[in-house]
N, C-alpha and C positions, 0 to 999 in steps of 0.2 A: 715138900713141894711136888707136883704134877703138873703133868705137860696135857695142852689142848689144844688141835690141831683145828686151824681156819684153814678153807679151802674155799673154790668154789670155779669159772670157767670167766674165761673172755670178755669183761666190761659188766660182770655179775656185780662187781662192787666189795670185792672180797679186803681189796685195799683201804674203804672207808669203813670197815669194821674194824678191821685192823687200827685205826687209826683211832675208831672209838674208845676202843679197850686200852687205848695207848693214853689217853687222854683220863682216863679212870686211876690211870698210876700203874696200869700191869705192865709187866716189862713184855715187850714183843722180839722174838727172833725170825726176820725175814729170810727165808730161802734167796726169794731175788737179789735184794742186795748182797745178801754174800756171794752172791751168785759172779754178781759185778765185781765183788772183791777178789777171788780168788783165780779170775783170770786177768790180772794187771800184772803188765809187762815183766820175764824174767819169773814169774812165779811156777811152782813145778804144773798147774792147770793149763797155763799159757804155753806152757814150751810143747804140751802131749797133743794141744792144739793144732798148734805151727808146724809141729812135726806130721800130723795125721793129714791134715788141711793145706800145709804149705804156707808159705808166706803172704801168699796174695791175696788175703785176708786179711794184713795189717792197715793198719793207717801209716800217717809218717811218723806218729809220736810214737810207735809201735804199740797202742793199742788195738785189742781187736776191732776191725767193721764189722759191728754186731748187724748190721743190716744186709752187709754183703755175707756174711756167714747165716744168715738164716732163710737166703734167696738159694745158698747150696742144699743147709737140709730139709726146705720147706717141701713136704710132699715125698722127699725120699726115707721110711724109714728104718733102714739099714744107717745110714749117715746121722740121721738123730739119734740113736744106738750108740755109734761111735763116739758122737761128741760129750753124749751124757756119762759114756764109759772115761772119760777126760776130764769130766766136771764132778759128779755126783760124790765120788767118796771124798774129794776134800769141801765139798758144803758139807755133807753130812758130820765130817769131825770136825769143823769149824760151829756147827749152830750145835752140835755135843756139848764142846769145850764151852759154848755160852751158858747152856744149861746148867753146868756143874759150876759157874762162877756167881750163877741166880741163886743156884741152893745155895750158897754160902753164904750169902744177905738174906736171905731166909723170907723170899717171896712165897706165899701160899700157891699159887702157880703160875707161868708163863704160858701164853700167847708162841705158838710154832705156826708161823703163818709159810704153809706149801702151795704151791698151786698142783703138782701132781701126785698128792697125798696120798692120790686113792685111783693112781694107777699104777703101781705096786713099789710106792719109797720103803725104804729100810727104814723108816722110822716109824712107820706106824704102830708098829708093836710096843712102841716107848709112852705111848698115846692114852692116858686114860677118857679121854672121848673127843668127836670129832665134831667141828659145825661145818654144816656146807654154806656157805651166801648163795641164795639160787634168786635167779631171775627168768621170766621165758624167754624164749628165741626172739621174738618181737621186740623186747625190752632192750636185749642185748643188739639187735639188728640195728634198732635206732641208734642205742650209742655209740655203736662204731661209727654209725653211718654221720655223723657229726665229728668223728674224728676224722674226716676227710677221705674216707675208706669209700669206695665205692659198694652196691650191697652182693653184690659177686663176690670182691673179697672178704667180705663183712662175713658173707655166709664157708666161706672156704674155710677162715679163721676156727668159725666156730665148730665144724664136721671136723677139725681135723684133734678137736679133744673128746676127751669123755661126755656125752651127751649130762647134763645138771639136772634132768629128769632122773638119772640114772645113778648119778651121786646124792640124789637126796634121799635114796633106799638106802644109802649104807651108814649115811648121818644119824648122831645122836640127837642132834641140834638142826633144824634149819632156822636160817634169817630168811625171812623171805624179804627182799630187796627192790621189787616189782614198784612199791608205795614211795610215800616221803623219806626224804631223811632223814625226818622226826620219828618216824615209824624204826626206822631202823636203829634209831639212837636209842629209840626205848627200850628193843629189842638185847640189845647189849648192856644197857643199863639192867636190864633182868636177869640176865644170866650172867654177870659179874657179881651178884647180889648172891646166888647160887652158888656158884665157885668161890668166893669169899668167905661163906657160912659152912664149908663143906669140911668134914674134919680127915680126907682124905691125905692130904700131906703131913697131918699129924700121925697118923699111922704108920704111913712110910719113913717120917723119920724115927719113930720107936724103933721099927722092924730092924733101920739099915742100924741102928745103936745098939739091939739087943738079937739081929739076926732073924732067918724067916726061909725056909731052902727055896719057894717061890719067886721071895724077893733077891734072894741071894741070885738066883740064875739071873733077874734082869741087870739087877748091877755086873754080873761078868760080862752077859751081852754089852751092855753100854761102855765096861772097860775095852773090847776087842776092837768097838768103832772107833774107841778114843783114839788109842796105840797104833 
């Protein structure tokens, strides 16, 4: 098995590809939502929060106010530093521990769907290659601006990530997402076809069976994240 990292910026549409490949039968591990999992209440995420943040960040159910926690570190980044120093290594050994329960059902490869993949996660080096979903700034402008966003903020959202001109240099794959639906369903229809036919996880599981000192070092890396 191999890992393929989706990515992509702000209403690019990274979510309906994901959604695509999901629909093909590939197994997907979402950063986001573990993202949401691993800070519910009393978890060791939630408490490094509460503690760094304060309480007044909770709701009454003691869930976090994701809304009022992102109106403190929107714009400050020192405070997004903090909070992802709070969050990141337990998604990171939570979407691991997923990985290593996919190889055992013996998927040909999963779906790592990040959105800051490729503003420097620990996971990329796990990554046998990367798609961006790119869309232009227009494209993205309008669909905020129908999520009720005004386009001041539309546009703030979008300056405050990795420009998707910029992510689509370091991609091995783009979707370009600008078009139809249909376009974009084809688009993953083809490179599932790709990834499917590819004998690259049969390798990897010879290597990790009969050993390999390249592959060996990645399996230690990935034991160190687990542990």
């Amino acid at each position: 098995m191999y890992l393929i990292g989706v990515t992509g910026g702000i209403a690019s549409g990274k979510s309906t590809v994901s959604n695509f490949f999901k629909e093909l039968g590939c197994p997907i591990i979402d950063a986001d939502v573990i993202a949401r999992e691993v800070v519910e209440p009393n978890k060791p995420s939630w408490k490094l929060i509460v503690k760094h943040f304060g309480s007044g960040i909770l709701q009454e159910d003691g869930t976090i106010d994701r809304p009022k926690l992102g109106g403190i570190i929107f714009g400050d980044a020192e405070k997004r530093r903090l909070l992802n120093s709070c969050t990141h290594p337990f998604i990171q050994k939570e979407m691991m521990w997923r990985v290593f329960k996919y190889f055992l059902k013996g998927y040909p490869y999963v779906i790592m769907d990040i959105p800051l993949l490729l503003e420097g996660s620990a996971l990329r080096k796990f990554l046998r290659k990367v798609i961006v979903v790119y869309c232009d700034e227009e494209t993205q402008l309008h669909r905020l601006t129908t999520r009720n966003l005004s386009r001041e903020d539309a546009l703030a959202r979008i300056n405050s990530q990795m420009p998707l001109r910029e992510k689509r240099k370091l991609a091995d794959y783009v979707i370009d997402n600008c078009g139809s639906v249909a376009d974009t369903k084809l688009a993953v229809d083809y490179l599932n076809r790709q990834f499917q036919t590819s004998y690259a996880h049969w390798k990897i599981r010879v290597a990790l069976i009969f050993g390999g000192t390249g592959l060996g070092l990645a399996v230690y890396g990935l034991i160190r994240i687990l542990l």
